[in-house]
N, C-alpha and C positions, 0 to 999 in steps of 0.2 A: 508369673509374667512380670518382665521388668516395667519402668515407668515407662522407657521409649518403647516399647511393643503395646501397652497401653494407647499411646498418642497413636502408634500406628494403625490401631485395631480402630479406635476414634474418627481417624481420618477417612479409611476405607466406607464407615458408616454412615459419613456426611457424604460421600461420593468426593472426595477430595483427592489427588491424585498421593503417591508416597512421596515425601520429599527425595527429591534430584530426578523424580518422573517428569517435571513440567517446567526446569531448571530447578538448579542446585539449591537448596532451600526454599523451594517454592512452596506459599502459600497460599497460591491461586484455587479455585474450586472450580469444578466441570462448568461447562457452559451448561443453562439452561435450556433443555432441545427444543421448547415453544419460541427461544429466539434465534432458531437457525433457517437460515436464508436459504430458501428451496426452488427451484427449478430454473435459476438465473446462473451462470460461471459466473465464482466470484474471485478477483483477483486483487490484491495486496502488494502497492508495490512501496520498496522501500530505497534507502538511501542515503550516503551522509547529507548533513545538510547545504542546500546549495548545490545541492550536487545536480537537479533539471529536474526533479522527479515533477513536480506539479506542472512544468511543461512537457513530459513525456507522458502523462497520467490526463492533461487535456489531449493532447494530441491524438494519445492510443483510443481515448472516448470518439474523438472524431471521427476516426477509420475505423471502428466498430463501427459507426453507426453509418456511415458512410455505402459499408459494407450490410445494410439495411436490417440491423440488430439496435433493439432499445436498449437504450443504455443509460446507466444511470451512475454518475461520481460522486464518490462519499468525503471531500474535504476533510482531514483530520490534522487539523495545525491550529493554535491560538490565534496564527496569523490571517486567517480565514480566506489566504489568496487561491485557493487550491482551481476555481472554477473562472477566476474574473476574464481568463481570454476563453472563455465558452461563453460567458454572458456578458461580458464587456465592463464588467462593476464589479465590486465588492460585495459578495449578499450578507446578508446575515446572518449568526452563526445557532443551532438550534438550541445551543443552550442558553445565546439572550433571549432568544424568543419565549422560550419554559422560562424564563425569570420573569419575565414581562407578564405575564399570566400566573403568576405563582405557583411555577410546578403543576396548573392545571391542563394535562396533556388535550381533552377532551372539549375544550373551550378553541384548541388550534382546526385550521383546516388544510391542507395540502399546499394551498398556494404561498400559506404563510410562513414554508419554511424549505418550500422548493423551486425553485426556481428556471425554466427551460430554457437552454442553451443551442449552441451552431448543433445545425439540423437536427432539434428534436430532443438532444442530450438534456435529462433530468437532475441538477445538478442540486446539491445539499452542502451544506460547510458545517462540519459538527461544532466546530470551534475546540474549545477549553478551559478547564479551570480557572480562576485567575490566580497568576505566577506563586509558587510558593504554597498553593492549596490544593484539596482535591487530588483526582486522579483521573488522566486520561482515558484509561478502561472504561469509566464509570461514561463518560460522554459520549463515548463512540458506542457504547449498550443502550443506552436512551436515544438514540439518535436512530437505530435498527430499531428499537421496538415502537419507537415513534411511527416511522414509516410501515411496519407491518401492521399496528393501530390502524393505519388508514389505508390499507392495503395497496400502498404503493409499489412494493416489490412483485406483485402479483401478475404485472404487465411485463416483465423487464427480462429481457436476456443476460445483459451484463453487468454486473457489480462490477466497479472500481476503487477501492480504495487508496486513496493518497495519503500517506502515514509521514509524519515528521520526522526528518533527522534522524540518528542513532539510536536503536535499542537500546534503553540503558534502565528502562523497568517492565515489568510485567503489565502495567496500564498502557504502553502503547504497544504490546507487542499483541491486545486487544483484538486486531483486525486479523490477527491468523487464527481465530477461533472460528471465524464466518469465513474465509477465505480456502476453497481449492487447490489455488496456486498463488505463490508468492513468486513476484518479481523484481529483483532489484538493479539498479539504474550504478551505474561508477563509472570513473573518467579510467584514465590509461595511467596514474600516477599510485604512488604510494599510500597516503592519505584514505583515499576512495575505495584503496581495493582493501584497509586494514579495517576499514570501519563493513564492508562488506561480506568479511570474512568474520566481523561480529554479530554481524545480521545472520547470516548461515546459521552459528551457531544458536540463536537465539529458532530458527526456526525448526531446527531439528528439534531441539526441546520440543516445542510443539507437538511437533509431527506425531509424539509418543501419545499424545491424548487426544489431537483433534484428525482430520480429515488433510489439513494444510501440508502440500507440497512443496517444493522449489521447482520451479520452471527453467529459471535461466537468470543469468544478467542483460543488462543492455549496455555497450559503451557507450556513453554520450559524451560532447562538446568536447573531443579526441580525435586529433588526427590519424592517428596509429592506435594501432589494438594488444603492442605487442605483450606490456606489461600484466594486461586484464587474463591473453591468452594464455601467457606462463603460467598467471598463479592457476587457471581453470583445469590449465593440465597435471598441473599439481596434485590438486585437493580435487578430481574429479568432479566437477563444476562446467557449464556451458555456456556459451556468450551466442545469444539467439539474436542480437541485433545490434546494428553499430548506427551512431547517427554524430555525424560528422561536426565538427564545430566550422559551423556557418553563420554570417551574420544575419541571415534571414529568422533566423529563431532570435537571436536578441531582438530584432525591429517587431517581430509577431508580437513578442509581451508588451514592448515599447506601444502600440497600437493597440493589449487588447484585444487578438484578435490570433486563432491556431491557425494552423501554418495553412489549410484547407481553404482559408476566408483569403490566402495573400495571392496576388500576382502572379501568373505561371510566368517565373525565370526559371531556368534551368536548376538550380540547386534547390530550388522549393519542391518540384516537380518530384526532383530524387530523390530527399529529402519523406514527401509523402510518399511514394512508394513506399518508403522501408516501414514506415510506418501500418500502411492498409499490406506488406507480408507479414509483420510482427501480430496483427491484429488477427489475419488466417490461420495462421499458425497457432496462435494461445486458445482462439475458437476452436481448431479443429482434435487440441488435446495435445498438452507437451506430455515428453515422459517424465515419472515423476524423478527428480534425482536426490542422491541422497551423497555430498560432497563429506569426505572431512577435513572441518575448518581446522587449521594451523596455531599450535599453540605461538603466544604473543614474539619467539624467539626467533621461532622460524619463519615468519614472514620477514622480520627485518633479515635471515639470514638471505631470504628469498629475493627480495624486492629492496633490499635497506642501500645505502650511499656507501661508495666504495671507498 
């Protein structure tokens, strides 16, 4: 037996998946099945950064819950804003809290590291590392087994997960290990839809060891759809929801406050709509899709500048 059929024989013994099963040189290890998130839909959604995810990631909380489903958002950004127009603030993120206590998880109680949001939403910010240390994965896993600790997921229909930015390692791609369905958020431009179709790819890795699907994309703060629709026709991909670039969603964050808490004007009104369909619809079970993302050439031949 050679050295690398050794490593492999090794690997299989730890429960570790073969390198290029969980991406291409991964040395991730199976998830722990005592910390998998049971009888709630848990959903993942992703996106470059800036792109609207943690106001379509409150919003979609809202009109879940709306639609009279407990619900609960899992903040996953250093920047801990993922929840502040559900609760009006900044909360805290769960990994000061574990530091503030010295890693003594059993010393915490519920209220000290969750917080309830517009109508009801149970909201959490896992936070992260500080810059340059550590690993995402690692905070987003203390943060699930925090909350199964205290049996918080036990009431909950929906998981939310709000994930940062671009995939660009295996510690944040973390939340498709607990996650059903993955959804990602892009504009109508170039940019959105290239880091998109890195997200894809990163979730079909997945797909081969965990339970996590793709649901769909969302266009957000896009006039037109048409660029999103190309490439989806492309690579076999779906655009399950459009939400218009309105200025009623910059004045909502401005305030502090999801689109649910604002004013019925007419584009708000619409606006929630798509929102409480988008929220029917991932309730009532997408198909699972399985796209293939575009090597780095063929998107700019697809989508690139004339």
């Amino acid at each position: 037996m050679s050295p690398k059929d050794d490593v492999a024989t090794l690997r299989r013994a730890a429960g570790m998946p073969r390198l290029g099963e969980d991406g291409e040189g991964s040395v991730q290890v199976h998830q722990d099945p005592s910390s998998q998130i049971e009888g709630a839909k848990v959903f993942a959604v992703y996106g470059k950064g800036g792109i609207g995810k943690s106001t379509t990631s409150s919003n979609l909380s809202a009109a879940f819950s709306t639609l009279g489903h407990r619900v609960l958002q899992i903040g996953c950004d250093p920047k801990h804003d993922s929840t502040f127009t559900l609760t009006g603030k900044l909360q805290p993120t769960v990994i000061d809290i574990l530091k503030d206590v010295d890693f003594h998880a059993e010393e915490l109680r519920p209220e000290d590291f969750v917080a309830t949001g517009y109508n009801g939403v149970q909201c959490v910010e896992a936070g992260g590392p500080p810059a340059g240390t550590g690993c995402g994965g690692y905070v987003v896993g203390q943060t699930v087994k925090l909350l199964k600790q205290h049996h918080m997921l036990e009431d909950t229909d929906v998981v939310i997960f709000d994930v940062l930015g671009d995939v660009v390692c295996g510690g944040f791609a973390a939340p498709l290990q607990h996650a059903d369905r993955a959804v990602i958020v892009t504009a109508n431009d170039f940019d959105s839809i290239y880091a998109m179709n890195r997200i894809i790819a990163a979730v079909q890795a997945k797909s081969k060891n965990y339970g996590v699907r793709l649901a769909g994309c969302i266009a957000n703060r896009s006039k037109d759809t048409n660029e999103v629709d190309r490439y989806c026709d492309t690579v076999g991909f779906q655009r399950i929801a459009h939400m218009p670039d309105i200025d009623a969603i910059r004045r909502s964050r401005l305030k502090k406050k999801t689109l649910f808490e604002m004013p019925d004007e007419e584009d708000i009104v619409r606006a929630r709509a798509e929102y409480i369909r988008l929220a029917e619809k991932l309730y009532a079970g997408t198909d699972p899709l399985a796209p293939a993302p575009l090597p780095d050439r063929e998107i700019f031949e697809l989508l690139g500048f004339d």
